[in-house]
N, CA, C and O atoms as a Maestro MAE file, in Angstrom:
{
 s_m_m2io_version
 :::
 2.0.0
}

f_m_ct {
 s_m_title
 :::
 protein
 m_atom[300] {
  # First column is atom index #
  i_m_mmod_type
  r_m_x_coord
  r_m_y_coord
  r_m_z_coord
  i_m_residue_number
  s_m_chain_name
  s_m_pdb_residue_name
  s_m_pdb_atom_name
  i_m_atomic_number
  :::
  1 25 -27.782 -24.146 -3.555 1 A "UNK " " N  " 7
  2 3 -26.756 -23.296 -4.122 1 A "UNK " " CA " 6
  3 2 -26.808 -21.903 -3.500 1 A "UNK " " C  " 6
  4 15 -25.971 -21.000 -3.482 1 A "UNK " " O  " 8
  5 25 -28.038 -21.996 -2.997 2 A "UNK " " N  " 7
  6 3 -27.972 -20.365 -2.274 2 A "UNK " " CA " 6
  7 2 -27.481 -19.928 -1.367 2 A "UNK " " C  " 6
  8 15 -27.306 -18.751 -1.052 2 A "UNK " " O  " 8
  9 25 -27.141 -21.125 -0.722 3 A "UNK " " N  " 7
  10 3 -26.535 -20.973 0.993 3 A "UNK " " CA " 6
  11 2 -25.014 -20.819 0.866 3 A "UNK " " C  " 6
  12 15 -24.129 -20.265 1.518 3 A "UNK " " O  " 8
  13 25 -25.110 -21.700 -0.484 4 A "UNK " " N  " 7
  14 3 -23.603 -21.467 -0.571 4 A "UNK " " CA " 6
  15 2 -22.669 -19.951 -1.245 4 A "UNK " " C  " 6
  16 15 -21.511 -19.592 -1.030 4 A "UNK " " O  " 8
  17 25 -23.369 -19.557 -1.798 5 A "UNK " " N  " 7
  18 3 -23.426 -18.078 -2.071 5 A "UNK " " CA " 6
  19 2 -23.564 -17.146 -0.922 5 A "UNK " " C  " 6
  20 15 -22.976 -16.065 -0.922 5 A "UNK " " O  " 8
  21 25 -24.345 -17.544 0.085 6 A "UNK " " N  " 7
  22 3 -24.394 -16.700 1.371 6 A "UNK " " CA " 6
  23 2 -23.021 -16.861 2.132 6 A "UNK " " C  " 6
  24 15 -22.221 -16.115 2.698 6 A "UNK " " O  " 8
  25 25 -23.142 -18.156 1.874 7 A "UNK " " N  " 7
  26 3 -21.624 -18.077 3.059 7 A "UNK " " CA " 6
  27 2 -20.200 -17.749 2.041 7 A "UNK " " C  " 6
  28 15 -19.064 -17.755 2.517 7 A "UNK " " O  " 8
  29 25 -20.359 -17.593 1.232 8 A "UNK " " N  " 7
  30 3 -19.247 -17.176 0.442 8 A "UNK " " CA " 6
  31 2 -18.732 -15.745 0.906 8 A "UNK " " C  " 6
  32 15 -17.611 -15.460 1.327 8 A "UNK " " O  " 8
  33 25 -20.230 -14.619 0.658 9 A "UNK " " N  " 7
  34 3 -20.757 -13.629 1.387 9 A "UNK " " CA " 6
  35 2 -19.776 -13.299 2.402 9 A "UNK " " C  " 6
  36 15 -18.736 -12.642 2.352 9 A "UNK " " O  " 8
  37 25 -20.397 -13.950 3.385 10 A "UNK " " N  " 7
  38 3 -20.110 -14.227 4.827 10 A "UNK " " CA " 6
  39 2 -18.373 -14.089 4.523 10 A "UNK " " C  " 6
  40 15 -17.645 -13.100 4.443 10 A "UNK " " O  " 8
  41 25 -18.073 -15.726 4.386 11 A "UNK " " N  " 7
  42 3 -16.752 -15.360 4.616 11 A "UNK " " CA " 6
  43 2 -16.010 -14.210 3.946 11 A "UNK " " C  " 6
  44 15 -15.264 -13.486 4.605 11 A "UNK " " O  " 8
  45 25 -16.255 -14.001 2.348 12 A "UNK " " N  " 7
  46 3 -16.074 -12.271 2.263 12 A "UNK " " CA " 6
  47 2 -16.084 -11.353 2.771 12 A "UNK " " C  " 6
  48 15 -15.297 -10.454 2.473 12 A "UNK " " O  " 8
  49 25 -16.843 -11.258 3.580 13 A "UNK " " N  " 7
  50 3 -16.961 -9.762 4.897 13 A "UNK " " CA " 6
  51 2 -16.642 -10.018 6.039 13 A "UNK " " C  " 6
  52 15 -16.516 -9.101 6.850 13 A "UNK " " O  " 8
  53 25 -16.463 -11.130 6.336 14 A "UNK " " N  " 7
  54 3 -15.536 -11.539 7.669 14 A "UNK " " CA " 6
  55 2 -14.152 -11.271 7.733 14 A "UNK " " C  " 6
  56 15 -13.503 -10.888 8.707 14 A "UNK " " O  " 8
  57 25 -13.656 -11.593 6.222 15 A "UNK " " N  " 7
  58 3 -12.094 -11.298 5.907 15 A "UNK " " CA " 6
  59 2 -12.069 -9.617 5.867 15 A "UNK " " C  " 6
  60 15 -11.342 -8.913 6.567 15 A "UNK " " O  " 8
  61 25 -12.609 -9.359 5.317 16 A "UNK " " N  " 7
  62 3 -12.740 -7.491 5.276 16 A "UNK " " CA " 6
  63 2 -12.583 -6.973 6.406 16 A "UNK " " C  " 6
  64 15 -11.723 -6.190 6.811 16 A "UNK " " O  " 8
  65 25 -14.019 -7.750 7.232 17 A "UNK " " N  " 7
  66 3 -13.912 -6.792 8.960 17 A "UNK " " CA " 6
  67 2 -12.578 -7.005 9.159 17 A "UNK " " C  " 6
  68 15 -11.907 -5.998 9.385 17 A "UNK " " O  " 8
  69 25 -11.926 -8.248 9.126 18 A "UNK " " N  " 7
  70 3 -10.705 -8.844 10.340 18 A "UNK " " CA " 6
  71 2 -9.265 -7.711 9.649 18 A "UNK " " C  " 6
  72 15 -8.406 -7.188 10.358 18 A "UNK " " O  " 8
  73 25 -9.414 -7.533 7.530 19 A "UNK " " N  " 7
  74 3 -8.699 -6.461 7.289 19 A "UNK " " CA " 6
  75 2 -8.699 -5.431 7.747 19 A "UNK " " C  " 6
  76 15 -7.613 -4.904 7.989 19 A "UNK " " O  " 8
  77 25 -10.162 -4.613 8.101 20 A "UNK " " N  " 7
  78 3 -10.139 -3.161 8.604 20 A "UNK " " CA " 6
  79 2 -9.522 -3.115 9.376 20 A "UNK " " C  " 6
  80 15 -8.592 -2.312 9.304 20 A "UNK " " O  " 8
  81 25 -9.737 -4.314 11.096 21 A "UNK " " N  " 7
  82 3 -10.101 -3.683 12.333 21 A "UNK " " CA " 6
  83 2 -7.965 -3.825 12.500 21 A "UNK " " C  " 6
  84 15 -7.324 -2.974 13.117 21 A "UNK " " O  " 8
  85 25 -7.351 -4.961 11.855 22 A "UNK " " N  " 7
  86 3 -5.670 -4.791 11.733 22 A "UNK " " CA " 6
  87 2 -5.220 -3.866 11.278 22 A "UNK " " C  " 6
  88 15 -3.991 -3.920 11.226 22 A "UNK " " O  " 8
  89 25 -5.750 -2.788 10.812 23 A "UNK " " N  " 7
  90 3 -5.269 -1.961 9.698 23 A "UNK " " CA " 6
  91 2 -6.109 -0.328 10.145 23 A "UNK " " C  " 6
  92 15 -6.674 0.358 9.293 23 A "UNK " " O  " 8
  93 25 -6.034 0.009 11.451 24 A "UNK " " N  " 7
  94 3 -6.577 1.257 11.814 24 A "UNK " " CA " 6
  95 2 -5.899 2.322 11.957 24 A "UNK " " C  " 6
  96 15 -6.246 3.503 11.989 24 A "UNK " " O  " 8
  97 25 -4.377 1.558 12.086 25 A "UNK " " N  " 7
  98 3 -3.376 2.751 11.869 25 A "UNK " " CA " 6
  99 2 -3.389 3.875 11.094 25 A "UNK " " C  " 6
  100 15 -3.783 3.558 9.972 25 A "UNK " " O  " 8
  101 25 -3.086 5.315 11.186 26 A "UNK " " N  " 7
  102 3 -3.656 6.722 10.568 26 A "UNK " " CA " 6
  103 2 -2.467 6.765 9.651 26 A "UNK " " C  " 6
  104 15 -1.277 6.692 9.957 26 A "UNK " " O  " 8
  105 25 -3.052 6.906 8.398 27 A "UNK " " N  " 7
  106 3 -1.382 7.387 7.199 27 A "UNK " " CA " 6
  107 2 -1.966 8.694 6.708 27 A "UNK " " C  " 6
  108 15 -3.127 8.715 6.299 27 A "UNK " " O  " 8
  109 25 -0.951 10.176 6.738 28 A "UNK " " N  " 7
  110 3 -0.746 10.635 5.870 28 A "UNK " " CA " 6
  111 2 -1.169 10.805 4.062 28 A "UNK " " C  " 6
  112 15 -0.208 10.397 3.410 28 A "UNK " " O  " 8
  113 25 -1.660 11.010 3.672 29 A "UNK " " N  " 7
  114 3 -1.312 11.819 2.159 29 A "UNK " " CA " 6
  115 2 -1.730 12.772 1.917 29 A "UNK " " C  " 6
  116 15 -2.777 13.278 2.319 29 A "UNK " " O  " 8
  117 25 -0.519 13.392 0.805 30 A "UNK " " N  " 7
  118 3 -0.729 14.245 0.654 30 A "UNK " " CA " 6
  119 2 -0.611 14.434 -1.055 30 A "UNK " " C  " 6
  120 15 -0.052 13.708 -1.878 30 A "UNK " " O  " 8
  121 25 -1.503 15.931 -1.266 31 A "UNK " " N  " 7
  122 3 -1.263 15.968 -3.084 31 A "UNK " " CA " 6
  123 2 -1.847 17.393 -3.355 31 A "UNK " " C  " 6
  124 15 -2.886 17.930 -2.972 31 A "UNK " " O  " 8
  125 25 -0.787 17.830 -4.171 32 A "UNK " " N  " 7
  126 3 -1.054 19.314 -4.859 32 A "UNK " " CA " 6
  127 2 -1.033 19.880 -3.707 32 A "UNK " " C  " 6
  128 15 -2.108 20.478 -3.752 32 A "UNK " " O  " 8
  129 25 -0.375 20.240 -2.235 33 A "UNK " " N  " 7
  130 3 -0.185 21.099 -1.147 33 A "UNK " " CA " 6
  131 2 -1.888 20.547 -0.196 33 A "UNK " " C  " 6
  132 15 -2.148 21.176 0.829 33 A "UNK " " O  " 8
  133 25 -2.731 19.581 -0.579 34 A "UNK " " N  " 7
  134 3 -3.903 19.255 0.495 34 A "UNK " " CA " 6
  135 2 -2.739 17.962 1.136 34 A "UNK " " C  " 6
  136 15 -1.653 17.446 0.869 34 A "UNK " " O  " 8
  137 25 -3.957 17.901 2.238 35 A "UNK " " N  " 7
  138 3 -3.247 16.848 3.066 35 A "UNK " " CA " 6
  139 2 -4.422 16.061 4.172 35 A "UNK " " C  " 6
  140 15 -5.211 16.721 4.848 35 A "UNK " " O  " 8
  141 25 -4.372 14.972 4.187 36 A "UNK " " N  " 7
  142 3 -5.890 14.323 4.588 36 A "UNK " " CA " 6
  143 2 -5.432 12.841 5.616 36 A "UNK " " C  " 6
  144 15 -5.263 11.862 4.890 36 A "UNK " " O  " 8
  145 25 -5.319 12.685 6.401 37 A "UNK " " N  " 7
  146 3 -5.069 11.433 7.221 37 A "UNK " " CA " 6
  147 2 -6.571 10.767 7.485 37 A "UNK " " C  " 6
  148 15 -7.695 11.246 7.639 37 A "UNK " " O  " 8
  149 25 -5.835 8.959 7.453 38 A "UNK " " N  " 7
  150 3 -6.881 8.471 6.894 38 A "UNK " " CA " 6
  151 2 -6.626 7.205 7.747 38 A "UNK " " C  " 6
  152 15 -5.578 7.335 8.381 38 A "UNK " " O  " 8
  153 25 -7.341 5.840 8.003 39 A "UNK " " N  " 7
  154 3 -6.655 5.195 8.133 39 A "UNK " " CA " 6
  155 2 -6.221 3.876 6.590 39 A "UNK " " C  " 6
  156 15 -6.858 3.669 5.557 39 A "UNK " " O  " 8
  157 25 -5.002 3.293 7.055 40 A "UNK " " N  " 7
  158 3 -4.685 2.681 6.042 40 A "UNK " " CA " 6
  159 2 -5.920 2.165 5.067 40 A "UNK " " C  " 6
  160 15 -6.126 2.443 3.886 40 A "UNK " " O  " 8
  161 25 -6.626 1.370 5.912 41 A "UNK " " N  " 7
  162 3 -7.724 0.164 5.030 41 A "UNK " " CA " 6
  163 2 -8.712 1.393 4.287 41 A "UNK " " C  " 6
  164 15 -9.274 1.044 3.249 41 A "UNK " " O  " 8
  165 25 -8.888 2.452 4.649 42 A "UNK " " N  " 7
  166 3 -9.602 2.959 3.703 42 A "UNK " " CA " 6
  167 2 -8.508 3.174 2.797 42 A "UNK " " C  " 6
  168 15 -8.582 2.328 1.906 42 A "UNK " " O  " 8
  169 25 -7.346 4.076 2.609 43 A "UNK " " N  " 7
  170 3 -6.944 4.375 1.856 43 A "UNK " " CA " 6
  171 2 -6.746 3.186 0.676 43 A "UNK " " C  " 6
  172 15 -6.607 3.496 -0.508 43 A "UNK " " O  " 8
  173 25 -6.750 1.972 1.080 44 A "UNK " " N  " 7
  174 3 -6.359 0.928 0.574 44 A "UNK " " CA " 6
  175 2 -7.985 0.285 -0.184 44 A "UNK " " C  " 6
  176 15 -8.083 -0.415 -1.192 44 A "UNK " " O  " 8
  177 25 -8.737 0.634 0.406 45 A "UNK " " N  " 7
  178 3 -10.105 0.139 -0.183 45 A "UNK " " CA " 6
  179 2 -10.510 1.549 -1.626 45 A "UNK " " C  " 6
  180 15 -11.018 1.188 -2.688 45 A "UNK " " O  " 8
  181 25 -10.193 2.944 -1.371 46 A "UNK " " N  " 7
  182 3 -10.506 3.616 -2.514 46 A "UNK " " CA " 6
  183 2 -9.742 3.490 -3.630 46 A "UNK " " C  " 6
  184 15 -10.008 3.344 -4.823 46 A "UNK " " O  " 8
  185 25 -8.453 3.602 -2.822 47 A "UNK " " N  " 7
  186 3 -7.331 3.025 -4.523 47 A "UNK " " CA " 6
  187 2 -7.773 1.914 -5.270 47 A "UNK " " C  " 6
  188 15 -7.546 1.855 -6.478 47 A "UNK " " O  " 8
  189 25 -8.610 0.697 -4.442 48 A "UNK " " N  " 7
  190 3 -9.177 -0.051 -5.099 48 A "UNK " " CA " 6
  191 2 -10.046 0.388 -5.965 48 A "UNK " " C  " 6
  192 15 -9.837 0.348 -7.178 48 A "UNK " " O  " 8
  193 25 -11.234 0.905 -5.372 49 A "UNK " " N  " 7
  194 3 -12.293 1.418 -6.185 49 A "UNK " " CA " 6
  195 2 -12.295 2.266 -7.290 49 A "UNK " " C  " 6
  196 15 -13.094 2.139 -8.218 49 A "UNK " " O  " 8
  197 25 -11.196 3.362 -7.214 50 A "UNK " " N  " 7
  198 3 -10.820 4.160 -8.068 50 A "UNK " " CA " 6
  199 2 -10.245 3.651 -9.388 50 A "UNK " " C  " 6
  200 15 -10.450 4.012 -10.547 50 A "UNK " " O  " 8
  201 25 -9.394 2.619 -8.815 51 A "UNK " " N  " 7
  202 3 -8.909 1.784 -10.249 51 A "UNK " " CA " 6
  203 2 -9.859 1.044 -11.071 51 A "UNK " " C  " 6
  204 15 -9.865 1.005 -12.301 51 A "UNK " " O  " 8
  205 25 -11.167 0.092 -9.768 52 A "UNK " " N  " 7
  206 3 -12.126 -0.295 -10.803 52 A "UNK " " CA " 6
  207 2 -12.696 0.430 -11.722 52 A "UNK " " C  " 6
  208 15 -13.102 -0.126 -12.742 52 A "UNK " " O  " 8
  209 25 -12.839 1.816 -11.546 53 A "UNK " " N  " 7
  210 3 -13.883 2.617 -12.092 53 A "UNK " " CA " 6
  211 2 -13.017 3.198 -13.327 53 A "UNK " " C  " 6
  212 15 -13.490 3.342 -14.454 53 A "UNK " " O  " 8
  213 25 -11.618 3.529 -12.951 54 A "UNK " " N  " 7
  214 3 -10.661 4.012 -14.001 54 A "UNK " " CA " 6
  215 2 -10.160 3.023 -14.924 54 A "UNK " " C  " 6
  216 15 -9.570 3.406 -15.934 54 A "UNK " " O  " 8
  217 25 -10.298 2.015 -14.735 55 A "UNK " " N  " 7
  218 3 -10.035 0.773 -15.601 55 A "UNK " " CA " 6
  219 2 -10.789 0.763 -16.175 55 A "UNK " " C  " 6
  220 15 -10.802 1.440 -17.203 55 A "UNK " " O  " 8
  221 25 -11.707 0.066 -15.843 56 A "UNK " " N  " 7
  222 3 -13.430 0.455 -16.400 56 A "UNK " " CA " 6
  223 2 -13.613 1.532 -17.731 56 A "UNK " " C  " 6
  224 15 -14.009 1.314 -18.875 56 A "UNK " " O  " 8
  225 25 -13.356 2.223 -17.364 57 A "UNK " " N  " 7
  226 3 -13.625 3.460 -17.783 57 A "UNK " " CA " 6
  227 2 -12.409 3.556 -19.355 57 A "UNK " " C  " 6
  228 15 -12.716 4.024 -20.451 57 A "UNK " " O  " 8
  229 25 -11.196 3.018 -19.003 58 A "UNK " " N  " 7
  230 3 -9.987 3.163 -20.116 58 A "UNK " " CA " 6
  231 2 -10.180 2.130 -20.780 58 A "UNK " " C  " 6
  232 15 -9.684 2.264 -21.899 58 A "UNK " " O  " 8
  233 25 -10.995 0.488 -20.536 59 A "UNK " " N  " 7
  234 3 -11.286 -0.271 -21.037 59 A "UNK " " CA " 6
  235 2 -12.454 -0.170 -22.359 59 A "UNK " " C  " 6
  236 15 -12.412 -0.796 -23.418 59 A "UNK " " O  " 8
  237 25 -12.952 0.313 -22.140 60 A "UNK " " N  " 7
  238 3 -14.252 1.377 -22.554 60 A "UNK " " CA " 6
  239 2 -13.761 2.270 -23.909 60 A "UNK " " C  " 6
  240 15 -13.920 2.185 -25.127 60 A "UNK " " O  " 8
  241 25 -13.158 3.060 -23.088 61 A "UNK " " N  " 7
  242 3 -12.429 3.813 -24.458 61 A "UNK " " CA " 6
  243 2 -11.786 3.392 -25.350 61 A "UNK " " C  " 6
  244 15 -11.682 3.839 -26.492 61 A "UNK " " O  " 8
  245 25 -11.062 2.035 -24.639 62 A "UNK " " N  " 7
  246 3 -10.023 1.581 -26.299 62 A "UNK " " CA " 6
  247 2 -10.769 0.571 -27.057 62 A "UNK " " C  " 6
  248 15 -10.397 0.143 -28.150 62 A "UNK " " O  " 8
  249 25 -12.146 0.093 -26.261 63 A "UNK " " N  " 7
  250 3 -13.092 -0.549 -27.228 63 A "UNK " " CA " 6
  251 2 -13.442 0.420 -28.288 63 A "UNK " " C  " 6
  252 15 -12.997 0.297 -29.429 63 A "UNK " " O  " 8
  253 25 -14.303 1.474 -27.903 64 A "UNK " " N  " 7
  254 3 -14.501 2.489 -29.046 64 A "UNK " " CA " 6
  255 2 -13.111 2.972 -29.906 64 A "UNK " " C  " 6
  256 15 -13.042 3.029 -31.134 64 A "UNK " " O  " 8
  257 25 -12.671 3.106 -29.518 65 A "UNK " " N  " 7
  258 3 -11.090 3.362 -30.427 65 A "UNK " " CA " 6
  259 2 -11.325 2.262 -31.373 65 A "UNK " " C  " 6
  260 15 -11.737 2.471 -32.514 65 A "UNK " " O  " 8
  261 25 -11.060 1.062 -30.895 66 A "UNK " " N  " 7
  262 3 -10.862 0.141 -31.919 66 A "UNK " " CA " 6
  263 2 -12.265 -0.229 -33.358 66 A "UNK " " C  " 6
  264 15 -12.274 -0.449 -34.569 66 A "UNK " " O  " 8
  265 25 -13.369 -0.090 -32.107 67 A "UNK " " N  " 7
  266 3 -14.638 0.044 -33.293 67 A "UNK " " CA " 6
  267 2 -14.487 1.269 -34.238 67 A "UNK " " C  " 6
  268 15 -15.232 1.227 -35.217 67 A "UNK " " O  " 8
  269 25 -13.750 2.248 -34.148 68 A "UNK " " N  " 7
  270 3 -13.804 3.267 -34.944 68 A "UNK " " CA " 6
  271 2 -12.699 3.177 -36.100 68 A "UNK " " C  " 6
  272 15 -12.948 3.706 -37.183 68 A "UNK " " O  " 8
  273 25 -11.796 2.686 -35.944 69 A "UNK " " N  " 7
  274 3 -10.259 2.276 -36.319 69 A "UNK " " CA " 6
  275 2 -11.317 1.050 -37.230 69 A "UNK " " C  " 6
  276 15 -11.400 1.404 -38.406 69 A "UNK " " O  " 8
  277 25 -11.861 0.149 -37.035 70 A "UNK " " N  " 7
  278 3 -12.203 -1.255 -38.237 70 A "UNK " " CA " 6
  279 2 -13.557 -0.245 -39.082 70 A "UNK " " C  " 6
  280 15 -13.796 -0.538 -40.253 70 A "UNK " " O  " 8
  281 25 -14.300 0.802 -38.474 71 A "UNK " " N  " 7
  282 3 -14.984 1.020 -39.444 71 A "UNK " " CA " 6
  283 2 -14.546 1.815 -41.318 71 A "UNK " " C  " 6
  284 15 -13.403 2.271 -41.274 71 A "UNK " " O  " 8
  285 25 -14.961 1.941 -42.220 72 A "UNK " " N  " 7
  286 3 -14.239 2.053 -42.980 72 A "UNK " " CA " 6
  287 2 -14.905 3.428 -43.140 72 A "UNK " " C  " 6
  288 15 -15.974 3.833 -42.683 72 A "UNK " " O  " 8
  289 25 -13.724 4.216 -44.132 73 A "UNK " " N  " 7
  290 3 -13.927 5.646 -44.321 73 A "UNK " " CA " 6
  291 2 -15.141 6.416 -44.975 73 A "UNK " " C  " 6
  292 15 -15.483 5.802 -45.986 73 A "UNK " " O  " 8
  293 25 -15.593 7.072 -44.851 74 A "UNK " " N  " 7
  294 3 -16.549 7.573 -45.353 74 A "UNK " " CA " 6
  295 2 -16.923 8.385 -46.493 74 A "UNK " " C  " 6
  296 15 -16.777 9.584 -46.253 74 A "UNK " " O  " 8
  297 25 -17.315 8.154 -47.537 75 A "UNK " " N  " 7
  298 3 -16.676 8.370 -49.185 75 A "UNK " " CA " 6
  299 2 -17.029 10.199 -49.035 75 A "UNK " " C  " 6
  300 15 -16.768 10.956 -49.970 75 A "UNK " " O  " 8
  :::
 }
 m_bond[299] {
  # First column is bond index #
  i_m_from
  i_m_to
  i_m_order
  :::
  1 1 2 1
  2 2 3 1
  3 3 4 2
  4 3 5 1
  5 5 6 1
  6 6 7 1
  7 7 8 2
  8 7 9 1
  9 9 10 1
  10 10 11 1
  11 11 12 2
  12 11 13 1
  13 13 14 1
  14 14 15 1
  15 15 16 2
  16 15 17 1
  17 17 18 1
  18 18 19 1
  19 19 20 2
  20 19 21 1
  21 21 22 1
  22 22 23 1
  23 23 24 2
  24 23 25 1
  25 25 26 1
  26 26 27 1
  27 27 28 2
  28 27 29 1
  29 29 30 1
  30 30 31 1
  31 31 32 2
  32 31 33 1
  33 33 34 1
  34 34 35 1
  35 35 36 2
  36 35 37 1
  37 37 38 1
  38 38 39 1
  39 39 40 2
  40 39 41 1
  41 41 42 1
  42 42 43 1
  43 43 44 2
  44 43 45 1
  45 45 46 1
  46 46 47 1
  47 47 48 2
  48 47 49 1
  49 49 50 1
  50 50 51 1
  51 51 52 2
  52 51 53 1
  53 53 54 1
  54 54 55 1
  55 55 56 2
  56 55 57 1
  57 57 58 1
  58 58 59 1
  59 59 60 2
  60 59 61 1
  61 61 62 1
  62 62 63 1
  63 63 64 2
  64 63 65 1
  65 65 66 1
  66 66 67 1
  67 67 68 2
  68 67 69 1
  69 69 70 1
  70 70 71 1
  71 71 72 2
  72 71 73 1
  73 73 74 1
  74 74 75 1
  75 75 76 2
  76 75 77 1
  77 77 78 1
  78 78 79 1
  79 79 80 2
  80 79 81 1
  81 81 82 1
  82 82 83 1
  83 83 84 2
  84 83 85 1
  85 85 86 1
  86 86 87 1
  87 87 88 2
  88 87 89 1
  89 89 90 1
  90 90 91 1
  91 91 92 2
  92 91 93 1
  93 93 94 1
  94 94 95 1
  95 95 96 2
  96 95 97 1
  97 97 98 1
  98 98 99 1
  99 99 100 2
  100 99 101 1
  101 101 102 1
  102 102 103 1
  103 103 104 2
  104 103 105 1
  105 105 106 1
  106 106 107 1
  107 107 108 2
  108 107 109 1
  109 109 110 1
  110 110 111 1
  111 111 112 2
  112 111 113 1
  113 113 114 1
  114 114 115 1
  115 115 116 2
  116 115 117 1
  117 117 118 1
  118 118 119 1
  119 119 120 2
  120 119 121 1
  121 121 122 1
  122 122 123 1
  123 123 124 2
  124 123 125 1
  125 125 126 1
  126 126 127 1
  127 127 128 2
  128 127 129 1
  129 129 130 1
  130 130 131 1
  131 131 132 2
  132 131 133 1
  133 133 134 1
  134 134 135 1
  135 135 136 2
  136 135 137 1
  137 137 138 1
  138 138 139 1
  139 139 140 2
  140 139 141 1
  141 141 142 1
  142 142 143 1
  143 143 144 2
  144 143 145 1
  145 145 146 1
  146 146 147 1
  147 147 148 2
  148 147 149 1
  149 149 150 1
  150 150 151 1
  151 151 152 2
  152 151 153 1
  153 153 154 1
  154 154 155 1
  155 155 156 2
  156 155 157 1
  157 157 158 1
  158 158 159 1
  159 159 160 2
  160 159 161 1
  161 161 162 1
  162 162 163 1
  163 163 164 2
  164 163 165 1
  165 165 166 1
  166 166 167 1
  167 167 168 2
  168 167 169 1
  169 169 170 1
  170 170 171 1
  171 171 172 2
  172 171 173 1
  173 173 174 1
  174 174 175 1
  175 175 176 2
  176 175 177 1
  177 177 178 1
  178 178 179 1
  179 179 180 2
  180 179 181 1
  181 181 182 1
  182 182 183 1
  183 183 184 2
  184 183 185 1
  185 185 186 1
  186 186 187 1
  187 187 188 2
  188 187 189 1
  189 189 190 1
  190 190 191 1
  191 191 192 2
  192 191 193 1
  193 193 194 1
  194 194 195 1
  195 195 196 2
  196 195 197 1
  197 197 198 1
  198 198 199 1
  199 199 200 2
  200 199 201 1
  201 201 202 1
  202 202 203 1
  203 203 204 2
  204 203 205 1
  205 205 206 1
  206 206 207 1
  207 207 208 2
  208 207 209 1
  209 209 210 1
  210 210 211 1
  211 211 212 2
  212 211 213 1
  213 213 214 1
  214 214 215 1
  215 215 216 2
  216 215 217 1
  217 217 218 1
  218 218 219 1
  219 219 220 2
  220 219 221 1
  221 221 222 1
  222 222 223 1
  223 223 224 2
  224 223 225 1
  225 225 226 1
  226 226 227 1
  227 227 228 2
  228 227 229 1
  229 229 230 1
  230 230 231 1
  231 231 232 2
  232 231 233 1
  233 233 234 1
  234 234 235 1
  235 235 236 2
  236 235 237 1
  237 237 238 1
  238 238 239 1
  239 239 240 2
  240 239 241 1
  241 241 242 1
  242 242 243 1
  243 243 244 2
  244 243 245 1
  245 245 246 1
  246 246 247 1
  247 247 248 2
  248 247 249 1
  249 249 250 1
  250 250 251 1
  251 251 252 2
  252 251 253 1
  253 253 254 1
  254 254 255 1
  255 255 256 2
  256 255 257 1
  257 257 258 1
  258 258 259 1
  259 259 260 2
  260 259 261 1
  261 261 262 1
  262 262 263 1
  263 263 264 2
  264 263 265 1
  265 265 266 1
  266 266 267 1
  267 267 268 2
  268 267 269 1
  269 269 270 1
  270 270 271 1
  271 271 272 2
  272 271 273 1
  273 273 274 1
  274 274 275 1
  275 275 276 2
  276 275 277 1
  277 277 278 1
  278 278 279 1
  279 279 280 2
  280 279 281 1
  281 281 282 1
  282 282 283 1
  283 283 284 2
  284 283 285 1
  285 285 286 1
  286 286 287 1
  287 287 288 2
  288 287 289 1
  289 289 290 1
  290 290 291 1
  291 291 292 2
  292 291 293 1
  293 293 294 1
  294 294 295 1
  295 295 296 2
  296 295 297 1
  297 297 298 1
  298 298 299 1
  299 299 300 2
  :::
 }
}
């Protein structure tokens, strides 16, 4: 089972490299008057990351919301 986990791996980061190295083209953005050129696949790999972490993160909060919302009032 382990090998097969490796090559899962594998082909995971094989598809990545073959995304980067198509995707080197330089984009533009810009925000609040900064301005930063990048190429696409990064820009496209932090929006990822940013959302995991901001999802994450808002997922989180409306758990506690809701644990606070079922607890009952405090006499």
């Amino acid at each position: 089972m382990r090998y097969v986990y490796m090559g899962l791996i594998a082909v995971a980061v094989g598809i990545l490299l073959v995304f980067k190295v198509q995707n080197l083209s330089a984009v533009t953005v810009s925000f609040l008057g900064a301005e930063m050129s990048m190429p696409v696949s990064f820009l496209i790999f932090g929006v990822y990351f940013l959302g995991m972490f901001t999802g994450g993160a808002l997922v989180g909060l409306f758990k506690s919301w809701i644990r606070g919302a079922k607890q009952k009032p405090r006499a």
